[in-house]
C-alpha positions as a Markdown table, in Angstrom:
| # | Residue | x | y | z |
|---|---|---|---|---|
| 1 | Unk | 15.4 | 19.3 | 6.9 |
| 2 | Unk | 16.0 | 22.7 | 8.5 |
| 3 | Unk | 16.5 | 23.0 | 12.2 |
| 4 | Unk | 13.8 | 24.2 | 13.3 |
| 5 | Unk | 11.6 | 21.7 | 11.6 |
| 6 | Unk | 13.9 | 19.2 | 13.7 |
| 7 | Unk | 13.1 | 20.9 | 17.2 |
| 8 | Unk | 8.9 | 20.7 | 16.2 |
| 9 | Unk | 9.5 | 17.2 | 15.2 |
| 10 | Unk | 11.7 | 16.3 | 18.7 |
| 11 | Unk | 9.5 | 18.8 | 21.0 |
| 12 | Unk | 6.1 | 16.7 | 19.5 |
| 13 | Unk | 8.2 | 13.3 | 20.3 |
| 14 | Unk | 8.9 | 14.2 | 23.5 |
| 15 | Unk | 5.5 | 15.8 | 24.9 |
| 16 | Unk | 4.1 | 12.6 | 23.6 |
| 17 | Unk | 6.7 | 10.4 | 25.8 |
| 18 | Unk | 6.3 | 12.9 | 28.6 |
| 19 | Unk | 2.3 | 11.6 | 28.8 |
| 20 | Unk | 3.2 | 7.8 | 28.3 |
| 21 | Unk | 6.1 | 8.2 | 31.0 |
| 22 | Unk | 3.5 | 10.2 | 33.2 |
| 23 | Unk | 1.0 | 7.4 | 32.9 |
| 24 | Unk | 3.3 | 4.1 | 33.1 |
| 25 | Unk | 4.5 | 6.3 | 36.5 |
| 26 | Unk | 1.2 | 6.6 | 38.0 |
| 27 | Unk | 0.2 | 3.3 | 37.0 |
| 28 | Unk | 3.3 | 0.9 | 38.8 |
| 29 | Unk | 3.2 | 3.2 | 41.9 |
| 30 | Unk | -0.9 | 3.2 | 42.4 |
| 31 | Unk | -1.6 | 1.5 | 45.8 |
| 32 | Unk | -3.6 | -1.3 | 43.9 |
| 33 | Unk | -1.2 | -1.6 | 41.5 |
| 34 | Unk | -2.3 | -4.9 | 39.8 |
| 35 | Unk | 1.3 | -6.3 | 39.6 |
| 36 | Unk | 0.6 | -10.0 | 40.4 |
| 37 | Unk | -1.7 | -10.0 | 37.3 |
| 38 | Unk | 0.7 | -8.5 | 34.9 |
| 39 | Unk | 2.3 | -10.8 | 31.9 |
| 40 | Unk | 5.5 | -11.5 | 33.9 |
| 41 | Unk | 3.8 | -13.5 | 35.7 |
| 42 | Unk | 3.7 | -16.1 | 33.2 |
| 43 | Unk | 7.8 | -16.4 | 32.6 |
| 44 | Unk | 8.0 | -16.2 | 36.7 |
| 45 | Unk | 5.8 | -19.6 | 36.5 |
| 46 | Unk | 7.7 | -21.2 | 33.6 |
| 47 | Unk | 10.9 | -20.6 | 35.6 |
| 48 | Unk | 9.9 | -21.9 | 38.6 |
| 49 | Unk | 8.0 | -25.2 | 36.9 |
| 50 | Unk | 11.1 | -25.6 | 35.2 |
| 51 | Unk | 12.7 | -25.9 | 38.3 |
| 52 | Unk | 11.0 | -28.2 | 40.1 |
| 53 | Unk | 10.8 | -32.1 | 40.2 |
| 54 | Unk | 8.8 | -32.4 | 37.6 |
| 55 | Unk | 9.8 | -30.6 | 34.5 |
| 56 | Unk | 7.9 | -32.4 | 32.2 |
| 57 | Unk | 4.6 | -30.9 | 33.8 |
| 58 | Unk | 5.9 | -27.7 | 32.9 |
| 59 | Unk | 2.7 | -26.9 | 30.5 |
| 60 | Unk | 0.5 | -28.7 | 32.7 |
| 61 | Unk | -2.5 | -26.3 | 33.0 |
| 62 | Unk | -3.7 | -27.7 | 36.8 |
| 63 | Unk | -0.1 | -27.0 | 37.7 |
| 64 | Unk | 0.1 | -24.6 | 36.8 |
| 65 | Unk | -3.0 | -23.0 | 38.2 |
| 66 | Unk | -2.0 | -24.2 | 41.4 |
| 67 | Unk | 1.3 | -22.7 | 41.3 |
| 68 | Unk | -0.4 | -19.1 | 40.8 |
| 69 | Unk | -3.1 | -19.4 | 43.3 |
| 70 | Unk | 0.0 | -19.9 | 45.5 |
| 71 | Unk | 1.7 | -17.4 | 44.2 |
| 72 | Unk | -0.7 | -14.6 | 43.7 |
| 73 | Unk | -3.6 | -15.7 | 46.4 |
| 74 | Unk | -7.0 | -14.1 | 45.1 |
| 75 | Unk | -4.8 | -12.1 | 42.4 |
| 76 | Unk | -5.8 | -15.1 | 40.2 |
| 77 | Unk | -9.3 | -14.3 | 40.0 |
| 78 | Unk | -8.5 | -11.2 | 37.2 |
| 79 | Unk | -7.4 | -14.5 | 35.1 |
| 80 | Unk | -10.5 | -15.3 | 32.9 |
| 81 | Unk | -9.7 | -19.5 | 33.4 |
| 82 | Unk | -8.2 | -18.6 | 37.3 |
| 83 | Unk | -4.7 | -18.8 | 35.5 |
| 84 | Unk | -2.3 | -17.1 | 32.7 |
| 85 | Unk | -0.7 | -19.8 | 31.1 |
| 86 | Unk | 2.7 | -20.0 | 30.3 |
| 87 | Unk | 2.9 | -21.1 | 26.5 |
| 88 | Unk | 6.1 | -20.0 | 25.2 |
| 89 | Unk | 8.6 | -22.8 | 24.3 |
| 90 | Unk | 10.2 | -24.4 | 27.3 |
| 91 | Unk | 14.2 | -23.0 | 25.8 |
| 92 | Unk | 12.9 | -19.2 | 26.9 |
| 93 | Unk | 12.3 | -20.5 | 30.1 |
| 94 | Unk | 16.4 | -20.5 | 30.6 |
| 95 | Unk | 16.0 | -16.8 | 29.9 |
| 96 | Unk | 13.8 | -16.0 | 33.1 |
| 97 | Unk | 15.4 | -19.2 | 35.4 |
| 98 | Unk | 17.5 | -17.0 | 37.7 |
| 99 | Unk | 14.6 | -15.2 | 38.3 |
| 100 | Unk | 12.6 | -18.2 | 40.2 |
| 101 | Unk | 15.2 | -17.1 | 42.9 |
| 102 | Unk | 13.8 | -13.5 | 43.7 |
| 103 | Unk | 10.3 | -12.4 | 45.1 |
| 104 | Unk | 8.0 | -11.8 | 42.7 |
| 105 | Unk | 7.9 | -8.1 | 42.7 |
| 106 | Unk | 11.7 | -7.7 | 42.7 |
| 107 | Unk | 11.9 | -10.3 | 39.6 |
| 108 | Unk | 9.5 | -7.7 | 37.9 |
| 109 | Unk | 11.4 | -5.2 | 38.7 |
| 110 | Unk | 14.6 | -5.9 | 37.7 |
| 111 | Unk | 13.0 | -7.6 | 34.2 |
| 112 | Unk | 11.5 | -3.9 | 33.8 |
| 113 | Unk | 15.1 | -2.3 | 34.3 |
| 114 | Unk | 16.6 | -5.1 | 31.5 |
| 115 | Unk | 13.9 | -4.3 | 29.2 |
| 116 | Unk | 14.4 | -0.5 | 29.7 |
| 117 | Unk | 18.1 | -1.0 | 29.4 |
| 118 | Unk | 17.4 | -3.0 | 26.3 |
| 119 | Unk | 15.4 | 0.0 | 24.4 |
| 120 | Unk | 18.0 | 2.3 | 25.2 |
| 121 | Unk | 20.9 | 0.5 | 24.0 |
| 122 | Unk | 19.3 | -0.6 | 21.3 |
| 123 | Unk | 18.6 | 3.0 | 20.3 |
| 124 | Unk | 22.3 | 3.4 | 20.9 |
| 125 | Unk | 23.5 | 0.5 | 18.5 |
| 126 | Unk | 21.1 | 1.9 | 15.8 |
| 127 | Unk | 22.9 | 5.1 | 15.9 |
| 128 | Unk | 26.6 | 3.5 | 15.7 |
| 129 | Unk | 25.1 | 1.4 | 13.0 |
| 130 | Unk | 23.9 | 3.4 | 10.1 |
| 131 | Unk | 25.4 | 6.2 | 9.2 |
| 132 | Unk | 22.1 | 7.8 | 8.4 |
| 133 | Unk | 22.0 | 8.5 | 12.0 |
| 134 | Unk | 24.8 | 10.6 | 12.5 |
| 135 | Unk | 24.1 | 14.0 | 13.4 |
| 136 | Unk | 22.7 | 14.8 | 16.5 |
| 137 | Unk | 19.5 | 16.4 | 15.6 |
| 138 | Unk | 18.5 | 12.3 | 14.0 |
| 139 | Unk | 19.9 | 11.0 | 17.1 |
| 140 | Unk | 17.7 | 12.8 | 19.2 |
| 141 | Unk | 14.7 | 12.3 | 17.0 |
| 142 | Unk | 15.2 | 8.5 | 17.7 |
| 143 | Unk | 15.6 | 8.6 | 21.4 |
| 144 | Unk | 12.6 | 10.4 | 21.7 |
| 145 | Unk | 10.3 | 8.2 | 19.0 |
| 146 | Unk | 11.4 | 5.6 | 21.3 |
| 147 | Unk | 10.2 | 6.9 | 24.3 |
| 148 | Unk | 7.0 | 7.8 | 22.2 |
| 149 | Unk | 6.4 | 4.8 | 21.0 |
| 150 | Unk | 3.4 | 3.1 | 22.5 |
| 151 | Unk | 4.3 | -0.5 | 22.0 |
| 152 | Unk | 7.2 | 0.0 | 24.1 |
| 153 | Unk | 5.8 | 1.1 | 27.2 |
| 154 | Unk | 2.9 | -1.4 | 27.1 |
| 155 | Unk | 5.9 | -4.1 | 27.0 |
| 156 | Unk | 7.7 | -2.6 | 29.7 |
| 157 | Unk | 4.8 | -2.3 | 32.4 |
| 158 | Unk | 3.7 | -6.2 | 31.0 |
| 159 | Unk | 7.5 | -7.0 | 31.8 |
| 160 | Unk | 6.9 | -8.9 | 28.1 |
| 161 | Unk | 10.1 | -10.3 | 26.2 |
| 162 | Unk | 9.0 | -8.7 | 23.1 |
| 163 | Unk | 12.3 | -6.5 | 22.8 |
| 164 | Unk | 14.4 | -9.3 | 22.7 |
| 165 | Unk | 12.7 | -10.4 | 19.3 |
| 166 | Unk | 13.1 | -6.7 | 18.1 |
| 167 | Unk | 17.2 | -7.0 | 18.9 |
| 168 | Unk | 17.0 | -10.0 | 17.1 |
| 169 | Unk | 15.1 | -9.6 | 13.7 |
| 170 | Unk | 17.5 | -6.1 | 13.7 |
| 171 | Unk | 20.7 | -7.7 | 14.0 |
| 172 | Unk | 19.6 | -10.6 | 11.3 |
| 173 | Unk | 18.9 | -7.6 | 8.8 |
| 174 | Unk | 22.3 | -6.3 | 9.5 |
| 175 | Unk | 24.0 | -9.2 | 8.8 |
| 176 | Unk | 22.0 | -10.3 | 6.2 |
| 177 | Unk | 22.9 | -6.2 | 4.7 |
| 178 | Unk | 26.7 | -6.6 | 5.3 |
| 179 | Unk | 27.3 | -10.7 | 4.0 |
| 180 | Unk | 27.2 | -12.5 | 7.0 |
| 181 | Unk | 24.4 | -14.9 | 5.9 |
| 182 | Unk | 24.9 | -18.1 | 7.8 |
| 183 | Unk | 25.2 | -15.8 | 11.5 |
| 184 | Unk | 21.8 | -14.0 | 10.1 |
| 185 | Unk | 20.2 | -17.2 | 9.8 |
| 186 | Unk | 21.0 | -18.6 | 13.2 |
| 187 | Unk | 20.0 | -15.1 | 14.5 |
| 188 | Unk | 16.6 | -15.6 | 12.7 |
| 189 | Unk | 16.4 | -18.9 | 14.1 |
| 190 | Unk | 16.3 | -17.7 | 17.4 |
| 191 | Unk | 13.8 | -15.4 | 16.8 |
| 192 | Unk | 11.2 | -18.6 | 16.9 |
| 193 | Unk | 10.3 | -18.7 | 20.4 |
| 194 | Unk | 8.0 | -16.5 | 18.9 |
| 195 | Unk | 6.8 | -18.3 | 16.4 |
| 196 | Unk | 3.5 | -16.7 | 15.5 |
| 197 | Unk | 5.8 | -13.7 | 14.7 |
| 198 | Unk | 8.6 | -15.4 | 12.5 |
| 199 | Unk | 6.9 | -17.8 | 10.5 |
| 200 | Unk | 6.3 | -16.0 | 7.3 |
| 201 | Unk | 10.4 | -15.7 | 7.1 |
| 202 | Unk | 10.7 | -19.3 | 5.9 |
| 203 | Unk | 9.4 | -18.0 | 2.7 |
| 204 | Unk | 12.4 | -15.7 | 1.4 |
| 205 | Unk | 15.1 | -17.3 | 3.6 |
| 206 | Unk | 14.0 | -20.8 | 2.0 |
| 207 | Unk | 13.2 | -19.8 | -1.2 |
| 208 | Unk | 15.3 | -16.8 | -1.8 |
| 209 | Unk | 18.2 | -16.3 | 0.0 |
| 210 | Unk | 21.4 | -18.2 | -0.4 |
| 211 | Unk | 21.5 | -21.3 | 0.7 |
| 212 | Unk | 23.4 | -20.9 | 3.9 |
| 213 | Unk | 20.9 | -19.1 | 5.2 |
| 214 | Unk | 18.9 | -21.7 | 5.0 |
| 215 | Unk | 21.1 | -24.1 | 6.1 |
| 216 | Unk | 22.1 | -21.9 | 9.5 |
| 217 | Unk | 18.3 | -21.1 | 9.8 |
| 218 | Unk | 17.7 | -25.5 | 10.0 |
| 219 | Unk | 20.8 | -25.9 | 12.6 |
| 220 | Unk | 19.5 | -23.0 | 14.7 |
| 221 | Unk | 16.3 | -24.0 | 14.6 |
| 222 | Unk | 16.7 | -27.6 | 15.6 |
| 223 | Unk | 19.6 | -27.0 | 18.3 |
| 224 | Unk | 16.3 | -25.2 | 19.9 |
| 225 | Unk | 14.1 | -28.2 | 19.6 |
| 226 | Unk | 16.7 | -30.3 | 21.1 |
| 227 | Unk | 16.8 | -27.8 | 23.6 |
| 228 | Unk | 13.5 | -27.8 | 24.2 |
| 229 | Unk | 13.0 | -31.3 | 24.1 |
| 230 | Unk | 15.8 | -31.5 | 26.8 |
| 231 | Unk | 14.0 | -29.8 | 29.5 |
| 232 | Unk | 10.6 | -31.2 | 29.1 |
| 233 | Unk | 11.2 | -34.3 | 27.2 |
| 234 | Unk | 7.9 | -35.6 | 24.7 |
| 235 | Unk | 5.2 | -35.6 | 27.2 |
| 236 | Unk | 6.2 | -32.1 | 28.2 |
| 237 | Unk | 6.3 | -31.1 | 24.3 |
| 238 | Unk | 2.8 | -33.0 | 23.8 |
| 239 | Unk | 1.6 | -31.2 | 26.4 |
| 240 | Unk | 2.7 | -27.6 | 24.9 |
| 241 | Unk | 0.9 | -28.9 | 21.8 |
| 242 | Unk | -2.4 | -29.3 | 23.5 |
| 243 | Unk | -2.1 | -25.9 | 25.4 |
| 244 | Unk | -0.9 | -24.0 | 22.1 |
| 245 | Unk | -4.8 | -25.2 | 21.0 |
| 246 | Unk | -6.7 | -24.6 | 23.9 |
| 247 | Unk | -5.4 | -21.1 | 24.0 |
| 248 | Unk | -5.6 | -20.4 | 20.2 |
| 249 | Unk | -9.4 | -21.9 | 20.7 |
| 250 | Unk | -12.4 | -19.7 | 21.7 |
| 251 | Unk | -13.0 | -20.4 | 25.6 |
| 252 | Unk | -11.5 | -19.9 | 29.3 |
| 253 | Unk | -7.7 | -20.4 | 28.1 |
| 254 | Unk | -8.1 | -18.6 | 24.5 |
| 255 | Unk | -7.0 | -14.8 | 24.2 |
| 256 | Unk | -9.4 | -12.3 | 23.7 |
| 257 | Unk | -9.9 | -11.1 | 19.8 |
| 258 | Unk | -11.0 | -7.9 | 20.7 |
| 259 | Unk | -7.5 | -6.6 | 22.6 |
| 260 | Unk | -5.4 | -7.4 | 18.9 |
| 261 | Unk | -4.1 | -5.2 | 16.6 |
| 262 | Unk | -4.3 | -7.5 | 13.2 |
| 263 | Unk | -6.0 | -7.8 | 10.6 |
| 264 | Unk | -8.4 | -10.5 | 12.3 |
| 265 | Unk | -9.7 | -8.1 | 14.5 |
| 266 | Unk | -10.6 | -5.4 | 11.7 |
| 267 | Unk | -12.0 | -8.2 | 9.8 |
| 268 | Unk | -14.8 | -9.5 | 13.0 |
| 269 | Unk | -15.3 | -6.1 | 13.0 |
| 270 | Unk | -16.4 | -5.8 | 9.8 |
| 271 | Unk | -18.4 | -8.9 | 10.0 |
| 272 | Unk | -16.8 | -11.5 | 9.3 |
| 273 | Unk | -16.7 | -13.9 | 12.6 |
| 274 | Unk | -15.4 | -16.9 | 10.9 |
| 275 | Unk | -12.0 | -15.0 | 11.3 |
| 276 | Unk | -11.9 | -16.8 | 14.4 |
| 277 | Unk | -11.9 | -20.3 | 13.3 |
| 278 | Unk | -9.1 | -22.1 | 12.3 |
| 279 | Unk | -10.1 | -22.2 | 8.2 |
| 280 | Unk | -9.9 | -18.1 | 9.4 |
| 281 | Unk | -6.4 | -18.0 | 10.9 |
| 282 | Unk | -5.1 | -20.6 | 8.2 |
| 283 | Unk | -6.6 | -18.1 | 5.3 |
| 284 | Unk | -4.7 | -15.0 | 7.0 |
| 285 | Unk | -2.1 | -17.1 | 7.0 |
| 286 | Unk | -2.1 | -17.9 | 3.2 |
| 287 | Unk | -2.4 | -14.2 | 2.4 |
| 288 | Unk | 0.5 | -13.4 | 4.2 |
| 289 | Unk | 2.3 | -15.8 | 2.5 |
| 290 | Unk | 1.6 | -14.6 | -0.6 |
| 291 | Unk | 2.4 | -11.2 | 0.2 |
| 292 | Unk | 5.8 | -12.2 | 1.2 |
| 293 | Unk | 6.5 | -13.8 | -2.1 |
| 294 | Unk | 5.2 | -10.9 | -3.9 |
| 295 | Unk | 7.9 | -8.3 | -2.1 |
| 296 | Unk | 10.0 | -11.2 | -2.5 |
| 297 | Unk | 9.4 | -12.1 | -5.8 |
| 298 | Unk | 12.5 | -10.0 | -7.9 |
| 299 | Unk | 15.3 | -11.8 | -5.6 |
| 300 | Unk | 17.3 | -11.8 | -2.2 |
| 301 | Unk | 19.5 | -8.9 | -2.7 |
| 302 | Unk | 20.9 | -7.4 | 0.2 |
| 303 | Unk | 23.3 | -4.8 | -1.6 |
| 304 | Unk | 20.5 | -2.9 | -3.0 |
| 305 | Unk | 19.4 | 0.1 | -1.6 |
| 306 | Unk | 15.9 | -1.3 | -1.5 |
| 307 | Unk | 16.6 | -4.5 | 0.8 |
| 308 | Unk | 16.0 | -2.7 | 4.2 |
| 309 | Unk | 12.5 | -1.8 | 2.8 |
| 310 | Unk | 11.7 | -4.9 | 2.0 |
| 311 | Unk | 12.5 | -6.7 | 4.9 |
| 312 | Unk | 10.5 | -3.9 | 6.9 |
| 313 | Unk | 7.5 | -4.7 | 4.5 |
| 314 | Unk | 7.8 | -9.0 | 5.7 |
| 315 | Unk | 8.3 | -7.9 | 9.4 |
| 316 | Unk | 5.3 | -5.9 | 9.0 |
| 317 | Unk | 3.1 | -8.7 | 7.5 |
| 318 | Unk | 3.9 | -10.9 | 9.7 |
| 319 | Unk | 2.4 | -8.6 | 12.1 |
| 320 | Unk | -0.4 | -8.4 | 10.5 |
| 321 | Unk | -1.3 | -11.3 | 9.7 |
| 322 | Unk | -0.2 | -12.8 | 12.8 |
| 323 | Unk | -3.7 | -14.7 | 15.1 |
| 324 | Unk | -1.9 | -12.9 | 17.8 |
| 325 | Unk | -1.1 | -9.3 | 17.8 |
| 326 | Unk | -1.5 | -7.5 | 21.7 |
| 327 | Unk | -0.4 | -4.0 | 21.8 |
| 328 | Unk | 3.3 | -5.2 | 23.4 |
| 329 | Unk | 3.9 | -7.8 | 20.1 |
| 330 | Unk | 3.7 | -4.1 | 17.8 |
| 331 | Unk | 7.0 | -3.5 | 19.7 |
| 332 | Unk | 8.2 | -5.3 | 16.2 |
| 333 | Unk | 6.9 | -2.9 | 14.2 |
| 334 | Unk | 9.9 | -0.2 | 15.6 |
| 335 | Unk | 12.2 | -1.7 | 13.1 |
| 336 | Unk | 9.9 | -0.6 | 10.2 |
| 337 | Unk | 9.4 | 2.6 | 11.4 |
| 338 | Unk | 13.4 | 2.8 | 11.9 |
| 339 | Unk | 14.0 | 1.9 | 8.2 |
| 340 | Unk | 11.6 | 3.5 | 6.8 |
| 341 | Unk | 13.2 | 6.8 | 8.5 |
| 342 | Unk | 16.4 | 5.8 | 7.2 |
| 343 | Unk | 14.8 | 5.8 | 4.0 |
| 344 | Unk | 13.4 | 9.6 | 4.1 |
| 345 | Unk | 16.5 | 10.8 | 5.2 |
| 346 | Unk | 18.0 | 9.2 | 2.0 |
| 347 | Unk | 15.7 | 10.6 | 0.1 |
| 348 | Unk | 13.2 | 13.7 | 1.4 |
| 349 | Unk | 12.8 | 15.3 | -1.4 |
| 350 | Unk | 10.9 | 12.9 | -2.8 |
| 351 | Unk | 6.5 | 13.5 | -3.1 |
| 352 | Unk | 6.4 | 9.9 | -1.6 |
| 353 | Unk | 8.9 | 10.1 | 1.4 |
| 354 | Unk | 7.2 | 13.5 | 3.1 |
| 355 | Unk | 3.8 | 11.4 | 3.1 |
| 356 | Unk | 6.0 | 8.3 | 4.9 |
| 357 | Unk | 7.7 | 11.0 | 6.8 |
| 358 | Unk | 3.6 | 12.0 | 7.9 |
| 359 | Unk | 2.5 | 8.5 | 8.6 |
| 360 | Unk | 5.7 | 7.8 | 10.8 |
| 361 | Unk | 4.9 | 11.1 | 13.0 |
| 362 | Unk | 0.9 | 10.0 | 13.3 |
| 363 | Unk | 1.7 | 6.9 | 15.1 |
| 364 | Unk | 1.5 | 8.0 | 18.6 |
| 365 | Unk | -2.5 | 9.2 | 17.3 |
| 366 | Unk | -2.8 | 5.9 | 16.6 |
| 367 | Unk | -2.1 | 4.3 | 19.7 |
| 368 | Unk | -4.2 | 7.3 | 21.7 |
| 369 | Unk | -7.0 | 6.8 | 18.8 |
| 370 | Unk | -7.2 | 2.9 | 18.6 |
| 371 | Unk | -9.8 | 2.3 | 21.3 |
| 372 | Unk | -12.4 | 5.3 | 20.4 |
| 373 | Unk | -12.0 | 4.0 | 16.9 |
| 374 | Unk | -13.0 | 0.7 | 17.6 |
| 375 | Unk | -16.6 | 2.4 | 18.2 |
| 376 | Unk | -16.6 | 3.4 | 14.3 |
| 377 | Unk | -15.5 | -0.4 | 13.4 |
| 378 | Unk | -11.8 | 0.0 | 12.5 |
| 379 | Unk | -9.0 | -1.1 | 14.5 |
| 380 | Unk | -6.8 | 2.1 | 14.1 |
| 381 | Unk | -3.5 | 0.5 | 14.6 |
| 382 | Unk | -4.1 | -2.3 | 12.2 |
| 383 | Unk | -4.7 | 0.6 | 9.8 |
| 384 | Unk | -1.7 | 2.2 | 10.5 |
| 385 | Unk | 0.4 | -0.7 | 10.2 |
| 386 | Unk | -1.1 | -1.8 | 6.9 |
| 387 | Unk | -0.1 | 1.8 | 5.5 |
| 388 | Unk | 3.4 | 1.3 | 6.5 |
| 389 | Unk | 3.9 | -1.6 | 5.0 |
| 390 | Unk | 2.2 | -0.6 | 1.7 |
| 391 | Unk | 4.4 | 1.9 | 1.7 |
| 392 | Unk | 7.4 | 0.6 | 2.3 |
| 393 | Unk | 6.8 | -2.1 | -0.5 |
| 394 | Unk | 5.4 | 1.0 | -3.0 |
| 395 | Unk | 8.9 | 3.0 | -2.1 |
| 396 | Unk | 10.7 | -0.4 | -2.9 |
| 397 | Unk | 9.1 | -1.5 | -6.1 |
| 398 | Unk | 9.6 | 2.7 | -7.2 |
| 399 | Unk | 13.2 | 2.3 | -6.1 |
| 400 | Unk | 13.7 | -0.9 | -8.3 |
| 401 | Unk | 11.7 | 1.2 | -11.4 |
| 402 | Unk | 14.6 | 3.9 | -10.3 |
| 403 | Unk | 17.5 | 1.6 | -11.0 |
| 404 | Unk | 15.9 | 0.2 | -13.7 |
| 405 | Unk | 15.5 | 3.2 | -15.5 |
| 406 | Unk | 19.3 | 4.9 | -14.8 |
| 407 | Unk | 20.3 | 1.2 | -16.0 |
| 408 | Unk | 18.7 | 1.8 | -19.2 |
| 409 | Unk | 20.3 | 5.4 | -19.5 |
| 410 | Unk | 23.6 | 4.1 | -18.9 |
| 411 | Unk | 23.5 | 1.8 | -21.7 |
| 412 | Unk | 21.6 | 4.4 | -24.2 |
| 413 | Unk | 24.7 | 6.3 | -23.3 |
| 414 | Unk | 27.9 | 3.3 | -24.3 |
């Protein structure tokens, strides 16, 4: 692409980061900033429950209540049940321990400068990583998509852990890209303390890939459950059951349908309520699995040019199709955009690349778009996110009907 097309592309980026850095400003340094009632809130309670005597009690919902209304005083009553539970497995709670020793507002702090730190660098690795991302022009274009990427401020001012699941699925794909199957299946295991995010990847790693993927994907997985059941012990993990329902149930605890970004939500809003239930949720489910297994279906083959496409496809499915998909859990979807701009720059002359090139630079309209959409019946990042992946999977099926094709001429040819 010519230079000046790269400084309209990077000057766009960046006026769009300038207004999310503008308002992520103005929002942490209001007066009434709302701090107390944030999402850290609920690894700052794990930490400390963790802590105490009683470990076990960690997903005790009274307990936890209690330790809030301490905490936060009459901050608790923006909680719809007077509380924001902590359901993640008890293992992350190691994560945010040393944390239970700072106030709360410096813990938030300092977990905003990690996760800021952890956007930049990982910016930085991408570029040391591929060597599509060499010149300086690409570089910059990367830094700035970053910045003007929605997701990732939402995750920031939430002080959510959803980067750490980005570095994670990343580094599996480049391991899984250079041979190192049994580290990218621990590295995938780990990726499980979000669960509702990863699930779908049993499919090809199980099915698909080698099987010391598999086999690393087992250890890592159950060196976590020992983990987990470690620090809580059965009652605790019986407990974590029961709140994993209650939350995923319509009622005080459950989340809110109308704040996702999935298919569930653009589904309600067409009509179809029963979304909701779990016969809905297990149904999404099923069609995400079988999506998987069709990208899936011609083999695990990480030396083809086509394997970073497809893997962007899966991780963007499992989005998707995913019961729970707030604004800060798109944050995943970065990796898809990054390979499917590693894919245009491999190949831009192409019809179908300028129009992924297009949809990649109308995702910060998305984000600004999604809520005045909502009025119309369409959840405009759901959308968005189900043209990505459509066309990533379209440019990897045509990339397999490319080989396929120069095979055939090089044997017309011998």
């Amino acid at each position: 692409m010519k230079s000046y097309r790269w400084l309209l592309v990077n000057g766009y980026l960046a006026a769009v980061a300038l207004m999310f850095l503008q308002q992520g400003v103005s929002v942490l340094t209001a007066k009434d900033a709302p701090l107390e009632a944030l999402d850290f809130v609920v690894y700052y309670t794990g930490a400390h429950l963790l802590g105490s005597e009683e470990p076990q009690k960690l997903y005790d919902v009274e307990v936890q209540k209690k330790f809030q209304k301490q905490l936060l005083g009459h901050g608790t009553n923006r909680f719809k049940a007077g509380v924001l539970p902590y359901n993640h497995p008890p293992f992350e709670t190691l994560l945010f321990y040393p944390f239970r020793w700072m106030p709360y507002r410096t813990a938030f702090f300092l977990w905003l400068a990690v996760n800021l730190l952890l956007i930049v660098l990982y910016v930085a690795w991408l570029t040391r990583t591929f060597r599509e991302f060499e010149t300086a022009s690409v570089r910059a274009t990367l830094y700035l998509g970053a910045l003007a990427f929605f997701p990732f401020a939402v995750c920031l001012l939430q002080g959510q852990d959803t980067i750490l699941f980005l570095w994670l699925i990343s580094i599996g794909f480049v391991c899984f890209e250079r041979g190192n199957n049994a580290t990218g299946g621990v590295v995938i295991g780990l990726c499980f303390f979000r669960f509702h995010l990863a699930y779908l990847w049993l499919i090809p790693l199980f099915l698909k890939a080698p099987r010391r993927v598999s086999a690393a994907l087992v250890i890592s997985l159950s060196i976590l459950a020992g983990l987990s059941l470690y620090l809580t012990g059965i009652p605790g993990l019986m407990r974590y059951l029961e709140l994993l329902q209650l939350v995923n149930r319509p009622g005080s605890l459950g989340y809110e349908l109308a704040y996702m970004h999935n298919w569930a939500l653009q589904l309600q809003l067409l009509g179809l309520d029963s979304v909701r239930s779990p016969a809905g949720s297990a149904t999404l489910a099923a069609v995400g699995a079988g999506l998987v297994w069709a990208i899936w279906k011609d083999g695990w083959h990480p030396e083809s040019a086509n394997f970073g496409l497809r893997f962007a496809a899966t991780s963007i499915v499992g989005l998707l199709t995913s019961p729970y998909l707030p604004i800060h859990d798109v944050s995943v979807a970065f990796l898809g955009v990054v390979l499917a701009f590693r894919h245009w720059l491999r190949d831009a002359t192409r019809r179908s690349s300028h129009v992924l090139g297009i949809v990649l630079l109308s995702s910060p309209l998305a984000w600004l778009l999604t809520q005045p959409a909502l009025v119309f019946r369409i959840q405009l990042t759901a959308c968005w996110l189900t043209i990505l992946g459509g066309l990533l999977w379209f440019a990897a099926v045509r990339s397999d009907s490319k080989a396929i094709a120069q095979t055939a001429r090089e044997y017309e040819r011998t």
